[in-house]
N, C-alpha and C positions, 0 to 999 in steps of 0.2 A: 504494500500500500504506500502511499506517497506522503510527504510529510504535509502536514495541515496549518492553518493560522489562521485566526479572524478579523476580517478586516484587514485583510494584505494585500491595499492599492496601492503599488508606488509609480511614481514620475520618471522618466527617462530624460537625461540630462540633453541628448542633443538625437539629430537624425541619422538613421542607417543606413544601409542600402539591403538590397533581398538577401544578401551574402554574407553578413558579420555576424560572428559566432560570441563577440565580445561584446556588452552590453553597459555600460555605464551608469546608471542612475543619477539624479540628484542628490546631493549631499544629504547623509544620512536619513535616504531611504529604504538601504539595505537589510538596516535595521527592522525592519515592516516583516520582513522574511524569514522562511524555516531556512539551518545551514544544511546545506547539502551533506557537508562531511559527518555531521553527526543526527541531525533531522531525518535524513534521506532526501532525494530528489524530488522532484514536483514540475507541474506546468504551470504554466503563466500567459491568460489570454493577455495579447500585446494588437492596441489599437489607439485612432487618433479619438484622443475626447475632444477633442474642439469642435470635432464638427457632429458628431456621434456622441451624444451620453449614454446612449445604450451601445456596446460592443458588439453585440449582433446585428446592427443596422449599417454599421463600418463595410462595405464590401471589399477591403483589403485586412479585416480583424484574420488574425492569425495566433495561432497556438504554438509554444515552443519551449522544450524543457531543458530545465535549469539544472544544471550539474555540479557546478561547483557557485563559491561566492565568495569574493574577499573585500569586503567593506560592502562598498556599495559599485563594485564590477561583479555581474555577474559571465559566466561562462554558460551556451546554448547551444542547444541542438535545433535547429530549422528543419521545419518540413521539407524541405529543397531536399538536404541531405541527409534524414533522418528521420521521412514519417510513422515507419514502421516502430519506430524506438519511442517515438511520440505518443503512439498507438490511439491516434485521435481521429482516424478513416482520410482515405484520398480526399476529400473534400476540403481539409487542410491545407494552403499551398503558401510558400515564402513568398512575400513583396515589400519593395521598399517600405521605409518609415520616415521619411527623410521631407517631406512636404512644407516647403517654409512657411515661418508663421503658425504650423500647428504642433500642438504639444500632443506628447504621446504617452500613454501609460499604460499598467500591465498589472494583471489582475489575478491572487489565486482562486481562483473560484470553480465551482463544479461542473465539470466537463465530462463529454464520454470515456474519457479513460478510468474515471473515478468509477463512476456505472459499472466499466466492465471488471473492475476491478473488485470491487464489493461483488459482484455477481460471481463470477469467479470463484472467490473464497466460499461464499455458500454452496455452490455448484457441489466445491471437488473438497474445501478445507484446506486446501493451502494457500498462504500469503507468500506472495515475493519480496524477496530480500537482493536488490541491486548495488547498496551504499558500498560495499566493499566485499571484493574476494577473497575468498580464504584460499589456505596455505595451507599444504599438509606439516606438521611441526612434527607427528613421529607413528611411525605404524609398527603394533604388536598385534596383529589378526589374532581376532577379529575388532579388536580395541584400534581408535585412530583419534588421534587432537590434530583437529582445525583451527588455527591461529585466524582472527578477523585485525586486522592490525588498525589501529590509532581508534578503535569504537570500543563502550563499554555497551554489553548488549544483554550484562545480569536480569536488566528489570524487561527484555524482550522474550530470551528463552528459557528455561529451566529442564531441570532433568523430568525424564519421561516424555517430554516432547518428542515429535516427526521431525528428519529432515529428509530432505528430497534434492540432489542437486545431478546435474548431467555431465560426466566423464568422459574422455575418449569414446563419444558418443553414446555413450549406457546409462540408461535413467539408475541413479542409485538410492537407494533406502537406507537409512541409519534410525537408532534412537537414541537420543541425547541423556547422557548418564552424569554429566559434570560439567561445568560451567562457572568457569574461576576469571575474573580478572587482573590480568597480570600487567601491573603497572597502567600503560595506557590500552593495552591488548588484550583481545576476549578470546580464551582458548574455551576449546568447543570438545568435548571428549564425546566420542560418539561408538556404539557398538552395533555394526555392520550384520548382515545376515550370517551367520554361520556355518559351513563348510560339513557338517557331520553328517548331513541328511539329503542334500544335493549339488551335485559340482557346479550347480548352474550359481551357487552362493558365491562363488568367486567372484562373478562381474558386480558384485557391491563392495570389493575392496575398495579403497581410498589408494589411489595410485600416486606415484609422485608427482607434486604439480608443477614440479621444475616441468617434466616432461608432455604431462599432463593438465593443463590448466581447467581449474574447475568453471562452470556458467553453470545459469539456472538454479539459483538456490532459493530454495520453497522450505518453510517450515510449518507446524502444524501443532495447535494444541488439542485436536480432535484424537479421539481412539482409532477413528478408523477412515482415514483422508483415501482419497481415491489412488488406488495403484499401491497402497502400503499392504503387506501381507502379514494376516493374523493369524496363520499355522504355528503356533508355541513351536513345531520343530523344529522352526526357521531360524528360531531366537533361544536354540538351547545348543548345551555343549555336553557330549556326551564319552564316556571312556569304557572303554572293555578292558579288564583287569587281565593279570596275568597269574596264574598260581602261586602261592604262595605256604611254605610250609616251616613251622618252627618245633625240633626235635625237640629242644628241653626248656620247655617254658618254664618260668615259677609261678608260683599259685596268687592269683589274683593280678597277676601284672599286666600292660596293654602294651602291645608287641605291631611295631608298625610293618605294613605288608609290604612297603615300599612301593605301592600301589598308589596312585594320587591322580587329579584333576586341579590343573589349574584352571581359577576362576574370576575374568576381568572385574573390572570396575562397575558396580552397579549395584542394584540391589536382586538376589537369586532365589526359586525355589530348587534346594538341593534334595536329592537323594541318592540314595545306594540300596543297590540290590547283596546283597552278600553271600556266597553258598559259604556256609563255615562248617569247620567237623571237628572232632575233637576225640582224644582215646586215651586209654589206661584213666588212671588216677582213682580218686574213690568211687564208690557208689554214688551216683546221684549227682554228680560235677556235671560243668554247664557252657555250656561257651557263649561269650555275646560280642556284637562288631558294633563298632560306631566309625563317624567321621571326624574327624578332627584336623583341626588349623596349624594344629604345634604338632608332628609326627611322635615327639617326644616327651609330650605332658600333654596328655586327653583332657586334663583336667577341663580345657577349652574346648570337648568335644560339641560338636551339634548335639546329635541327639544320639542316646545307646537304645541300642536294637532289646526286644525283647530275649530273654536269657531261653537256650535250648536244653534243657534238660539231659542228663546219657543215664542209663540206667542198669548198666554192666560196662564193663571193660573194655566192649568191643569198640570199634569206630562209629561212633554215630555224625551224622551232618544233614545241616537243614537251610533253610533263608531267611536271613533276616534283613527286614527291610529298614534303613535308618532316613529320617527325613528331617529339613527343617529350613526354616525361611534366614537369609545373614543378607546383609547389607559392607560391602565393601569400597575404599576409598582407592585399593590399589590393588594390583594382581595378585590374588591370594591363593596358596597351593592344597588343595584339602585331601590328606590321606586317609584312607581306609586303614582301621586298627583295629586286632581281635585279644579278647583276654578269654582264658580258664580260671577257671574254681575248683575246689577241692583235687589240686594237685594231679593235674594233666602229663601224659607224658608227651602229645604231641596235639599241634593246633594247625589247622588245614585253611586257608583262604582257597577254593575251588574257582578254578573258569574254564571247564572246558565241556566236551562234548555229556561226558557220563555223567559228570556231579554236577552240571548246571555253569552258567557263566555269571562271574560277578561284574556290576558295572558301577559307575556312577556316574550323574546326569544332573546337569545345572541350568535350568530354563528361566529366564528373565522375567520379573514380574509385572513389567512396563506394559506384557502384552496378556 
């Protein structure tokens, strides 16, 4: 959407011709105006009021958008060389302003672009963001920070938000997990569709924009904006465990599998599936798996699976499902850990064909 002001009439200091991009006003009348750099941009009907007090009776009124502003110069784009940028229809056309004797002035006011722009956002749910391009600042797939430089853009987006912007010609999808202002700069942490469930999640990585320059950025504070996809699988991270086996446990201790999923930035529903087994020890010994943060003090586990009972000697094993909601600030590694009771002689973490596969699976709560 384009920046707004009430009452934003200002004067043109002198005459133009159909071709000048540079626009001068009267002494401080700049002031009257949204700034492009931190406002965003905007149109501005430009016609003669001397002879016209209505703009639309001007048969040379013309439309043309302001891009930049430094005092009271501003910087334009003309229909001549930029209607579609204007996006105000062919009926739009550049002509002198330069008529001696008449004064000329320029108006924010509501135009078809406004129209279609409001119309638009209801349409689909996204808003356009032009003021400035982002930067790729650093990719860990499916995690990436977008640098917006010289805007602070806290009080525009927040986490859980849509973005939507076009790549190497590939509409891509993210949703906005962190949003920090660093100095004068809004870095944008964004997490991309995920790679575990189809190879076509690749074409939403954030590619370098040295090579790459990002257009089109659209952002959204709808659930479900046109073209965004709400398959949870799309936006989860999933691992298949590997066996795991320890000959001489002691009793009561949590023994990590070396088994783990790392877990980006954001907020997660975690689980684990676990095939555990467990054998010798007393009568009646138990085994139970959880997930945890610290591989090496569970103390900070999520959540412990319910305990499986053994009721002889022999090997028994079963599944324990462990789940729980975490919120994180930065890439966090969560291992799968099993303990025994009453004095085990050996503790099984299972993943394969006969005894079942263990996994764990971390789906984003955004969606």
């Amino acid at each position: 959407m384009d920046a707004v002001k009430n009452f934003a009439i200002v004067e043109v200091s002198t005459g133009y011709n159909s071709s000048a991009t540079s626009v001068a006003l009267s002494s401080g009348e700049g002031a009257k105006l949204p700034q492009p750099s931190s406002d965003g941009e905007f149109n501005l009907v430009w016609w003669n009021s001397t002879d016209y007090p209505n703009p639309a009776d001007d048969p040379n009124v013309e439309i043309v958008r302001v891009t930049a502003r430094s005092t009271d110069t501003l910087t334009i784009v003309r229909p001549a060389s930029g209607n579609s940028y204007n996006n105000e229809g062919s009926s739009n056309t550049s002509s002198a302003k330069n008529t001696s004797g008449k004064t000329y002035k320029m108006m924010l006011s509501f135009t078809k672009k406004v129209i279609n722009d409001i119309t638009s956002t209801i349409k689909t749910g996204w808003v356009s963001y032009k003021e400035v391009t982002p930067t790729r600042a650093s990719a860990d797939d499916p995690t990436y920070v977008l640098t917006f430089s010289g805007v602070d853009l806290t009080s525009i987006l927040s986490v859980g938000m849509r973005l939507k912007l076009t790549q190497n010609s590939i509409v891509r999808y993210a949703i906005i997990t962190k949003v920090a202002l660093n100095v004068s700069d809004t870095d944008v942490t964004l997490l991309t569709r995920c790679s575990d469930y189809a190879s076509s999640d690749a074409d939403f990585d954030i590619l370098d924009t040295g090579t790459y320059p990002i257009t089109n950025v659209y952002y959204s504070s709808n659930y479900a904006p046109v073209g965004f996809e709400l398959n949870a699988d799309f936006w989860s991270i999933e691992r298949g465990l590997s066996s795991y086996t320890n000959s001489s446990p002691s009793d009561g201790t949590w023994y990590s599998s070396g088994q783990s999923i790392d877990v980006p930035i954001g907020s997660w529903d975690l689980r684990g599936h676990l095939q555990v087994g467990v054998a010798g020890g007393d009568n009646g010994n138990s085994v139970t798996g959880c997930l945890s943060e610290d591989a090496t003090n569970p103390i900070s586990n999520i959540f412990t699976g319910v305990a499986m009972p053994v009721t002889n000697t022999n090997t028994k094993k079963g599944r324990v499902t462990v789940e729980g909601r975490r919120s994180y600030t930065s890439k966090t590694t969560v291992t799968a850990l099993i303990k025994g009771n009453f004095y085990p002689s050996n503790l099984y973490l299972y993943s394969d064909t006969n005894n079942g596969y263990s996994t764990i699976k971390a789906t984003s709560t955004y969606i």
